[in-house]
Structure formats: structure tokens, C-alpha cells
C-alpha positions as CSV (number, residue, x, y, z in Angstrom):
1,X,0.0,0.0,0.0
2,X,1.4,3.4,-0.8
3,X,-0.2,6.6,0.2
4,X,1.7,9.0,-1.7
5,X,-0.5,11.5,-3.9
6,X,0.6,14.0,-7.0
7,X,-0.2,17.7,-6.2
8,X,0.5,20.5,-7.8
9,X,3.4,18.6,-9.5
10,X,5.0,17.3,-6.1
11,X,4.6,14.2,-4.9
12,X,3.4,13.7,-1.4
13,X,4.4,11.2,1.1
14,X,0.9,10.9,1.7
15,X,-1.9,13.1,0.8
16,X,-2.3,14.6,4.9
17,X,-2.2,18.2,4.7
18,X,-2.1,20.0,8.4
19,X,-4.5,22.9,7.9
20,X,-3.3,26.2,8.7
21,X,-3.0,27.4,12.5
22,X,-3.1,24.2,14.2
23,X,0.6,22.8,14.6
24,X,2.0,25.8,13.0
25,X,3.6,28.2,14.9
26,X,6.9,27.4,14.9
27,X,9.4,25.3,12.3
28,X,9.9,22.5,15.2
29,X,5.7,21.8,15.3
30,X,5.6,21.9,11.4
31,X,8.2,19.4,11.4
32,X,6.6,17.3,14.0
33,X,3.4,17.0,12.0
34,X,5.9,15.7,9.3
35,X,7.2,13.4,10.8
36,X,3.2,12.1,12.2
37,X,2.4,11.6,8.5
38,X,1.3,14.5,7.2
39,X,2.8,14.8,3.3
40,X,2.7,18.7,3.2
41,X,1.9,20.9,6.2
42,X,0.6,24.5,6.1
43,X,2.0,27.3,8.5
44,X,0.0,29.7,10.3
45,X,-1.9,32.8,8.6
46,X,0.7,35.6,8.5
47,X,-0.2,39.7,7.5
48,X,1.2,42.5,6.8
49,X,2.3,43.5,10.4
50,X,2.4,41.6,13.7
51,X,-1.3,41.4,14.8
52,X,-2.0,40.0,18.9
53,X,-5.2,38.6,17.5
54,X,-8.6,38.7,20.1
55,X,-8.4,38.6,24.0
56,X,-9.9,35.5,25.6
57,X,-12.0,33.2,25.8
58,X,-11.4,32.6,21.7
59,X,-12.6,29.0,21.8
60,X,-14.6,26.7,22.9
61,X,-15.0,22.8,22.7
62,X,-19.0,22.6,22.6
63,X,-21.4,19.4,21.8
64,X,-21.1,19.4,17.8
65,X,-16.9,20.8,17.5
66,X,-15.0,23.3,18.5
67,X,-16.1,27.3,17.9
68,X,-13.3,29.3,17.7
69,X,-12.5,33.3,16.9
70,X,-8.5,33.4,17.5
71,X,-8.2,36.5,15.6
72,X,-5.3,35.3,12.9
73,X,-2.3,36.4,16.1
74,X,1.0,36.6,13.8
75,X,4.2,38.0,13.9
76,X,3.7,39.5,10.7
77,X,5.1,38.6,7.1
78,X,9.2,39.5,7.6
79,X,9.4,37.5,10.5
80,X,7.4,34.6,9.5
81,X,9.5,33.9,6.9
82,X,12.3,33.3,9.0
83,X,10.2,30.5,10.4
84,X,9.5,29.3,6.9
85,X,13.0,28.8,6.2
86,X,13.5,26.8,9.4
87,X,10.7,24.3,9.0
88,X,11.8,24.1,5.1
89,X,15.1,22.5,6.6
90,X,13.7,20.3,8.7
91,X,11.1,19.1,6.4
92,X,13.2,18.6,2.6
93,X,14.7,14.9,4.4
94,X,11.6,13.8,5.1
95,X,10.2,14.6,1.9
96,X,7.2,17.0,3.0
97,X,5.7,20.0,0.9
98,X,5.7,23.7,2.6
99,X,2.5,25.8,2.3
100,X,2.6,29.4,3.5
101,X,0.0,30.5,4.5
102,X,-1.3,34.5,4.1
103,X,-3.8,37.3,4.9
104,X,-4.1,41.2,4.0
105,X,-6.5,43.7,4.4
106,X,-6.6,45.3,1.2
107,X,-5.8,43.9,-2.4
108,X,-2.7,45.6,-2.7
109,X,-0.8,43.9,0.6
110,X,-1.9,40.4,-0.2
111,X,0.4,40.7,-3.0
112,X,2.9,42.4,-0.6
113,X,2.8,39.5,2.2
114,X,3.0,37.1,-0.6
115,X,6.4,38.2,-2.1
116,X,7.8,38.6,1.5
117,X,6.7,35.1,2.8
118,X,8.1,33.5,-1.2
119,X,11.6,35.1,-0.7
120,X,11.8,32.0,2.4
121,X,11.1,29.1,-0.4
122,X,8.1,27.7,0.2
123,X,7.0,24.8,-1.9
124,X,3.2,26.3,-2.2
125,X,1.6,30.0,-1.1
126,X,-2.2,30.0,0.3
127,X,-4.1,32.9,0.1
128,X,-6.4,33.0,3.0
129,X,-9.4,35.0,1.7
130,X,-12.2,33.2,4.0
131,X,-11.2,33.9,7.5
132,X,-14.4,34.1,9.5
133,X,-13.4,35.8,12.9
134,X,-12.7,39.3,12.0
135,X,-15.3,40.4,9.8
136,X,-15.3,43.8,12.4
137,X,-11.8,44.2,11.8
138,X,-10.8,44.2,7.7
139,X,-15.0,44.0,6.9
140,X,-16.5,41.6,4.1
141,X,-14.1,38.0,3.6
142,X,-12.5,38.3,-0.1
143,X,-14.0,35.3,-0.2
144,X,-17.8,36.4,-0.4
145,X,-18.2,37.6,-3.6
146,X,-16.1,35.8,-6.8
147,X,-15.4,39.3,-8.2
148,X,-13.0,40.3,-4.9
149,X,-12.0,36.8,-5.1
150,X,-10.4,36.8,-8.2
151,X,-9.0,40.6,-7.5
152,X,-6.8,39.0,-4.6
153,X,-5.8,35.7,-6.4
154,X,-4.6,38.3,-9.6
155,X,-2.9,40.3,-6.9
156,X,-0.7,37.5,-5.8
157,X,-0.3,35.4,-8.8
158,X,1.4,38.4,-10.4
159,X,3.8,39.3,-7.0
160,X,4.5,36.2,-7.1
161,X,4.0,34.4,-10.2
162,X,6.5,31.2,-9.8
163,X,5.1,29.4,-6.8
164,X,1.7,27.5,-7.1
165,X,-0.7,29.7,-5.8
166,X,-4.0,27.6,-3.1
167,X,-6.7,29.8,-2.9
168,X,-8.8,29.3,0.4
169,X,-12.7,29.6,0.0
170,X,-15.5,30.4,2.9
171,X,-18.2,27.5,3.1
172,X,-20.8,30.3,3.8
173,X,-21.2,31.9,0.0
174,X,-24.6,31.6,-1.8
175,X,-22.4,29.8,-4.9
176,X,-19.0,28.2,-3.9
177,X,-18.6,26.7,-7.9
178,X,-19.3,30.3,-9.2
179,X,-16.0,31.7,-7.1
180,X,-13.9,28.8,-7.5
181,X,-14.2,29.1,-11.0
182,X,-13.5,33.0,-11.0
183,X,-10.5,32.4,-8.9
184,X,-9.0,29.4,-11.3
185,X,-9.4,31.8,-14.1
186,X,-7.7,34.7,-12.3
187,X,-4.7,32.0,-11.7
188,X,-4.7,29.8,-8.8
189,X,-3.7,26.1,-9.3
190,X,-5.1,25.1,-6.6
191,X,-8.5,25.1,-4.3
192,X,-8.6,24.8,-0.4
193,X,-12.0,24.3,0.4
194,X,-13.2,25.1,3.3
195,X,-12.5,27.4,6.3
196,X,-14.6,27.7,9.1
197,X,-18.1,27.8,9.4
198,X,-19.6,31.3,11.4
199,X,-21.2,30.4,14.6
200,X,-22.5,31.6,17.6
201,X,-22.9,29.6,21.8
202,X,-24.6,31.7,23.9
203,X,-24.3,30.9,28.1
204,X,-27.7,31.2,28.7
205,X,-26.9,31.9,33.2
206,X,-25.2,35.3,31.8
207,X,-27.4,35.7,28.1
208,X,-24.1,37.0,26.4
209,X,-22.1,34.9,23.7
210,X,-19.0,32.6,25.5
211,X,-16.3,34.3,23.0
212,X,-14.9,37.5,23.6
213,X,-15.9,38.4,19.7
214,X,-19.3,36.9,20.0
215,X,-18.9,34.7,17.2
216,X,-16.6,32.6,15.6
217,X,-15.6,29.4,13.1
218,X,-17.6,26.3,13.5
219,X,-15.0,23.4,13.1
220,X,-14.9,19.9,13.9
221,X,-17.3,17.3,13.2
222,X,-19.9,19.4,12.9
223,X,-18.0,21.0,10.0
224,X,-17.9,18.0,7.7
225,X,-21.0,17.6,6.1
226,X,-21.0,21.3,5.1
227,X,-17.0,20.6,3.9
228,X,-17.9,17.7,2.0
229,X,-20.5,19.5,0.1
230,X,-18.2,22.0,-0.7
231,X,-15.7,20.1,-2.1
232,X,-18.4,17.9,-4.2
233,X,-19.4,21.5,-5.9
234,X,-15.5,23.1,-6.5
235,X,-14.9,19.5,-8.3
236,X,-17.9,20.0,-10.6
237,X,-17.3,23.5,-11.0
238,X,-13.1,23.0,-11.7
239,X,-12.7,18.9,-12.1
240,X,-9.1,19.4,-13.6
241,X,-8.3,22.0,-10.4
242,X,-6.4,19.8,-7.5
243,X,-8.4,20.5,-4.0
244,X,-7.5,20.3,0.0
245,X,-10.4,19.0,1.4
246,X,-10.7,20.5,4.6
247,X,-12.9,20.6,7.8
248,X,-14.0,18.3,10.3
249,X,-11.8,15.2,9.4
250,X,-10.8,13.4,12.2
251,X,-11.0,9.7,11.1
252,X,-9.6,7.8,8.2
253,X,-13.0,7.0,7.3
254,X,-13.5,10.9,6.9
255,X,-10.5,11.0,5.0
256,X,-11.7,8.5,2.2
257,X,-15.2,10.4,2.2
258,X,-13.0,14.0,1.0
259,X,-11.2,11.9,-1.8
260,X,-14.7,10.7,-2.7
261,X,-16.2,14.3,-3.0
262,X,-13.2,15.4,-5.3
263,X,-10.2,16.3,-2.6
264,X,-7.0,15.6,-3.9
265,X,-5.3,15.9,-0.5
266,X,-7.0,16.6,3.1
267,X,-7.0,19.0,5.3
268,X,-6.3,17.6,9.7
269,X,-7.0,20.2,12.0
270,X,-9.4,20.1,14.9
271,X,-8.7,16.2,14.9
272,X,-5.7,16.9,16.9
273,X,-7.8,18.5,19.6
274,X,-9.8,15.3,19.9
275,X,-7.8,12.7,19.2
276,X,-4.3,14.5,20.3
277,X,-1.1,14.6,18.6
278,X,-1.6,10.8,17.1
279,X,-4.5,11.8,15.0
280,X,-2.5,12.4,11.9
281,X,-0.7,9.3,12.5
282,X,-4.0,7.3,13.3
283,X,-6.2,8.9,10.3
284,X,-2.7,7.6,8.1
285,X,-3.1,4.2,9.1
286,X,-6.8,4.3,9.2
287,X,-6.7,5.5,5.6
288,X,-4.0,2.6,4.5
289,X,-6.2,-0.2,6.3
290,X,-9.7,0.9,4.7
291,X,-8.3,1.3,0.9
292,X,-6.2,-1.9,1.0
293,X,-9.5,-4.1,2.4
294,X,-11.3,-2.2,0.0
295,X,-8.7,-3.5,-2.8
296,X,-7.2,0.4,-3.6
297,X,-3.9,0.1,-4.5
298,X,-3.7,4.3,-3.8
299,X,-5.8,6.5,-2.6
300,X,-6.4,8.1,-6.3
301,X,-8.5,5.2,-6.8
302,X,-11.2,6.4,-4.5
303,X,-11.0,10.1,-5.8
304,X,-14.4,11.7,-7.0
305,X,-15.8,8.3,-6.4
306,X,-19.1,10.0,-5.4
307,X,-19.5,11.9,-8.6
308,X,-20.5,9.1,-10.7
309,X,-23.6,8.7,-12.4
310,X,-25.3,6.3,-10.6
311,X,-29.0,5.0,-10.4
312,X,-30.1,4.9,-6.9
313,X,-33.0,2.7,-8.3
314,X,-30.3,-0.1,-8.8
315,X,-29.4,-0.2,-5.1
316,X,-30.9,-2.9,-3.6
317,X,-33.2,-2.0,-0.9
318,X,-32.0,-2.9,3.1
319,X,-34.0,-5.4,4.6
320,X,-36.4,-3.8,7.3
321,X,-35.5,-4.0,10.7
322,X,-37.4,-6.6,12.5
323,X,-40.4,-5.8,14.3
């Protein structure tokens, strides 16, 4: 059994991707997720200028996931790219893909923070438009409408035009297809799909919302459903565009179900938080153990499994339960 997956013209140990913000705040936690099985790992969001992010509490482990409103906290773009060259070290022997993640508040500086984080080397650049948890601070997500969608991905593909540019798209938009497309055609190779979902818990002995920001991103296994969805419409919309399937994975089983929806690789994030820092390692094997009794050779042959055309009327009915 071999896990290791093409993307973006590199191929992955396996096709684990830790999402953005988890593990990544320093080169030494990028690298462990490496060495946990993860085939490319994605640092944490960095801007223009340091930012402290919101005070606390900024998450919260509730029934259905986790809600969370960090704030993107960052020590801006120049000094994250000395991380960026440290976990680039440590990850080239183990054969594990870089992504850098970025934010900006305007147009103009997401093609700023994008030159500054490529001058450290990174193997792929993610443009986080969709960040749900400061809508008060920088106003409407790039990633709500597909016209300031594609303004940002232009922005950074021409800054920096020789690193394959991941776009990151917001689960809450009335047509995800219609700005994936719009951001494939204004040049990103690549689709991450999807950030956090806006939510709100309210502690009903004080009537105020738990988090300091009132609301925040939905994520967990609450998360998936919506996640899977999303990935099933950017594959329909851009088939021949490679996707991270992200949000809510936290079993192999979960895994398999975003290669069947049209991921190319998958997104582990809040998975760590329930399973703790085995969960890539354990969604690796579980992954392995599932496509090999399922007769896979590689996971490409499960991917976009769920797109075919298939007559439901030609699945046999299960037998009732017993009365």
C-alpha cells in the first residue's frame, strides 16, 4: 500500500495536509506534524504586520466541534518567513511540501505579504481570503463575492508568479462553484476548500455569547457535512483543479469520504484536539487499512468516487428492521 498522492506537480508522502493554524507556529511543530504523516503541512496565517489577534475566551469545545475566533495572532510577514526557512530545513529529508499561509487587508498587501513570505522558499503559497473571525476588523471576507475573489488571487499570482498559488474559499457563500471558477481563471492552481463555518454559543446563566468576539468558526465534526458538500461543488465546477479537502476530518474514514467528493489531498486540523497529537498518524493508518481491504492500490483510486452517475434505483433495498 502506498499513500503517496501528486499535487500540484510534487509528490506527497501521503496526501495529509495539516491545515493552517493548528501545529503551526513554529518550524519544530511543522516538522513534528511531518514526521506524524502528514505529506505537506501549512503554517499559520501571516499579514502584513504583527497582529495579537482577540483577548480570551477565543474557543470553545461545545457538543457538535469546536467554535473558535483566535483572531489570525501573527508575527507579521518579515518575521514569519524566517520560520518558513526553518521548517523548510527540517522538512526537505523527510520529503514534506511547505505551504505558506497569508492574509491582507486590502488587495494591494496580499500581494505584498505574498512576495515577502516566497523570498523564504516555500513549496506552495495560500491565500487565505475566508477567515471568519474578524469580519469587524478588515470588513466583508475576499471570499464572499467571486469578483473580490479573483482581484486578490490576480494580486498574488502576479507578485508572485512562480510558486503555485492555493486559494482558500469560505463555506458560507450563496455559490461556492461560481468563485472557484472566478478564482481558477484569475490564476490559482489550486483550491482549499473550506474554512470555518460562522457560529454563535450563547451561556444562557449570563445571556451573552461565550467568545470575547461573540462569534466565531464552526469546526470539527460538525464541520464536515458542510466541507464535503463544498468540495463535491469546486470539483464540478473546476474537475481538472487539485483541492485540500478540509474541515471536520478526524477519522480515516472521513478521510476517504473527502477523496470521494473530489479532494485531492486533506485538510487535519481540529482532529488533533480530539484525538491528540496521534490523530494524523492514526487517520494515516486508518486511511492505508480501509483502501487496501477495499482493494485500492492508492488513494487516487477512491477520488471523485461519489461523482459518478449512478441510479439509486439499482441499489438494492435494506432489509427492514425486525419488528
Amino acid at each position: 500500500m502506498s499513500l503517496s498522492t501528486s499535487f500540484l506537480g510534487s509528490t506527497l508522502p501521503t496526501p495529509l495536509v495539516l491545515a493552517s493554524g493548528i501545529w503551526g507556529t513554529t518550524a519544530s511543530l511543522l516538522v513534528r506534524a511531518a514526521e506524524a504523516g502528514c505529506g505537506a503541512v501549512t503554517s499559520k496565517s501571516a499579514g502584513p504586520e504583527p497582529r495579537r489577534g482577540h483577548v480570551n475566551p477565543t474557543c470553545l469545545a461545545w457538543s457538535g466541534g469546536l467554535l473558535n475566533a483566535i483572531g489570525l495572532p501573527n508575527p507579521g510577514a518579515a518575521h514569519e518567513a524566517g520560520i518558513l526557512r526553518q521548517a523548510r530545513e527540517g522538512l526537505a529529508p523527510l520529503g514534506v511540501r511547505l505551504i505558506a499561509s497569508l492574509f491582507a487587508d486590502t488587495v494591494e498587501n496580499f500581494g505584498q505579504v505574498a512576495a515577502t513570505l516566497a523570498e523564504a522558499g516555500p513549496d506552495f503559497l495560500e491565500a487565505n481570503i475566508s477567515c471568519p473571525n474578524v469580519h469587524s476588523d478588515f470588513g466583508e471576507p475576499f471570499a464572499a463575492s467571486a469578483a473580490s475573489a479573483a482581484a486578490v488571487t490576480s494580486a498574488v499570482r502576479k507578485a508572485v508568479p512562480g510558486i503555485p498559488l492555493i486559494v482558500k474559499l469560505a463555506p458560507d457563500v450563496p455559490d461556492i462553484a461560481r468563485i472557484a471558477r472566478a478564482v481558477v481563471e484569475a490564476g490559482a492552481d489550486a483550491i482549499c476548500a473550506t474554512n470555518t463555518m460562522p457560529g454563535m454559543i450563547i451561556d444562557i446563566d449570563s445571556g451573552m455569547p461565550v467568545l470575547q468576539n461573540r462569534r466565531g468558526g464552526i469546526s470539527g465534526p460538525a464541520l464536515l457535512p458542510i466541507a464535503l458538500r463544498c468540495v463535491f461543488e469546486v470539483h464540478q465546477a473546476v474537475p481538472h483543479t487539485p483541492i485540500i479537502g478540509t474541515g471536520g476530518v478526524t477519522t480515516g474514514a472521513d478521510a476517504i469520504a473527502m477523496l470521494m467528493a473530489g479532494a485531492t489531498v486533506v485538510g487535519v486540523g481540529s482532529a488533533i484536539y480530539y484525538r491528540g497529537p496521534e490523530a494524523i498518524t492514526a487517520i494515516r493508518d486508518e486511511m492505508a487499512t480501509w483502501l487496501a481491504a477495499h482493494g485500492h492500490e492508492t488513494p487516487a483510486g477512491v477520488h471523485a468516487l461519489a461523482h459518478r452517475s449512478v441510479s439509486y434505483d439499482a441499489i438494492p433495498t435494506p432489509a427492514p428492521f425486525p419488528v
